[in-house]
N, C-alpha and C positions, 0 to 999 in steps of 0.2 A: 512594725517592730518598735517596741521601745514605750508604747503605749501607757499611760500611766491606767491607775485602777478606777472602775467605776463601782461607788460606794452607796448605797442604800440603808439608812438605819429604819428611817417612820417613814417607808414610804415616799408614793409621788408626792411632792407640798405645790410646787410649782412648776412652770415651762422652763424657768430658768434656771439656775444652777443647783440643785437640787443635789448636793454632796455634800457633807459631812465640815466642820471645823475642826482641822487635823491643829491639835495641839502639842508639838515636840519638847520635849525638856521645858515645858510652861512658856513656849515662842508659839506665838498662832501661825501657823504656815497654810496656805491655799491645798496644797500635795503634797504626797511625800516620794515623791519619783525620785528627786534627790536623793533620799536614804537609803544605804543598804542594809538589805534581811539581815545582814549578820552583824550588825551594829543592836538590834534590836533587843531590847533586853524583856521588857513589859509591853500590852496593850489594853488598854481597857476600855469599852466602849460605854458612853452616856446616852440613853436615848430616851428618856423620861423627862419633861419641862423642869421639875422639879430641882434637879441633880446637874442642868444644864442651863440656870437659870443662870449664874454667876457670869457665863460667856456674852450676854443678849441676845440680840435677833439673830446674830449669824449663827447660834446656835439651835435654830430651830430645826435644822435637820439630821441633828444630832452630835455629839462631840467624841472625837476619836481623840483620848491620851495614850501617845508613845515619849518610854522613857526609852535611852539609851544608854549602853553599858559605860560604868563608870569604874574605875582604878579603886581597889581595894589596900589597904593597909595591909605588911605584912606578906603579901605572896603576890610573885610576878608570874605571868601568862604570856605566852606568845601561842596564840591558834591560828593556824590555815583553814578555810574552807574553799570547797569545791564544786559545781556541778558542772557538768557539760549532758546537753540533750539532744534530741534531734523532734524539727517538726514537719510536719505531712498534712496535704489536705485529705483531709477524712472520706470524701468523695466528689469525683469527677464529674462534668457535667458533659453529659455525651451531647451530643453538636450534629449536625449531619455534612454529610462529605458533599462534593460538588455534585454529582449522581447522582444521591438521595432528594437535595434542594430540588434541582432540575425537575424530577419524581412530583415533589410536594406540591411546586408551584402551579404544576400542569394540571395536578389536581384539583389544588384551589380556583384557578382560571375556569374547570368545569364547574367546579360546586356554584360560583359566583353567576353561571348562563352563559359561560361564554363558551364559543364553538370548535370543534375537534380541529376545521383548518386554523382558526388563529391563536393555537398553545404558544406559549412562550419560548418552548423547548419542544426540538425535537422529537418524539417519543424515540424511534427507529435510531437515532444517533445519541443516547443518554452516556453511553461510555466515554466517547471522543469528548466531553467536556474535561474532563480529566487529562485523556492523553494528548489533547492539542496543547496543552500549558494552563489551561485557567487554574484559578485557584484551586486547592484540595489541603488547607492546610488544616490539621487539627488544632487547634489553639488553647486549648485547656491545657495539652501535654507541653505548648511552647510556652506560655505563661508560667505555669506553675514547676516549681524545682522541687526534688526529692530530696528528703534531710537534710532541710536548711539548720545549721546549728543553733543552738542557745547556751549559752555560756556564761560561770559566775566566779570569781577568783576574788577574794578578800582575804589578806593578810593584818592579825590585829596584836597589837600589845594594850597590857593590862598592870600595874601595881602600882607599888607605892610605899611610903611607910608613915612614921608618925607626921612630919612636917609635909608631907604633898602626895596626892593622887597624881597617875596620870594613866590615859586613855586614848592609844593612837590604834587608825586604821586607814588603809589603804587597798583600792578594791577596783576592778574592771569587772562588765557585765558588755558580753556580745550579743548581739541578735542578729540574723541573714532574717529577711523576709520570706514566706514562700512564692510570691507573686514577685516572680524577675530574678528574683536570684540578688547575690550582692551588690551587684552594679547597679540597681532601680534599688532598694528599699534594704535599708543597713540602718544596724543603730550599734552605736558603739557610746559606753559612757566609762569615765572614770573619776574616784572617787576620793579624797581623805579626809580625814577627819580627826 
């Protein structure tokens, strides 16, 4: 959760960091995890030597300009914005129960040459691995949580008039992981500007 973006303009260039010069209101910054979408006003991307030439070398993998909004003359704004989501893993990895293993190994142990008296497992007894106590636990379904939320909440003001702009915002962004649920992998940020 909380991952920041991975950014590709020209390509692999190198093994090493191989992202982009995020340029913010003419500040070079490494990322822009810091930012919120909704401060976002322009983006423009550079990805010709030519046009990205002014930057140097750290601009060889390309240059990303973000403006952000700025206080107008004349008329004030006050916007909320919202999202709330839910996420899910796309698909399960089926696993095999203690039964099934017991099943596999006995087989493997033949495939390998090895002989009917010394199977690993039982054949005759493959159920009682289960109901003696051993393990049977699915683990995809104890790992992974259903509808972990993602959440965005930015409140911003905007105006101004002839002698001064001004440009406030204030913003949370949630994320639950899906692997563990809140209690293992949480990302909570908050924001102003």
């Amino acid at each position: 959760p909380g991952e920041g973006l991975k950014v590709t303009i020209r390509g692999l260039g190198t093994i090493g960091n191989a992202g982009p010069l995020y340029i913010v209101d003419g500040v070079q910054t490494g990322d822009i995890k810091y930012l919120n979408n909704s401060d976002i006003e322009s983006i423009d991307v550079l990805k010709d030597a030519a046009s990205a030439a002014i930057f140097g070398s750290r601009a060889a993998n390309g240059v990303i300009l973000i403006t952000t909004k700025k206080g107008k003359a004349g008329r004030s704004q006050v916007t909320f914005d919202a999202y709330y989501g839910v996420q899910n893993s796309p698909k399960m990895i089926g696993l095999l129960n203690a039964t099934e293993y017991a099943t596999i190994m006995n087989e493997q142990h033949l495939n390998s040459g090895g002989s009917v008296a010394s199977l690993p497992f039982d054949p005759e007894n493959l159920p009682s691995y289960t109901s003696l106590g051993s393990a049977d636990t699915d683990w995809p379904s104890e790992m992974f949580v259903s509808n972990a939320p993602t959440q965005n909440y930015s409140l911003g003001a905007t105006g101004g008039n002839e002698q001064t702009n001004y440009s406030m915002s204030l913003s949370y962004t949630g994320q639950e992981g899906i692997v563990g649920g809140s209690s293992v992998s949480n990302y909570d940020r908050f924001g102003g500007r």
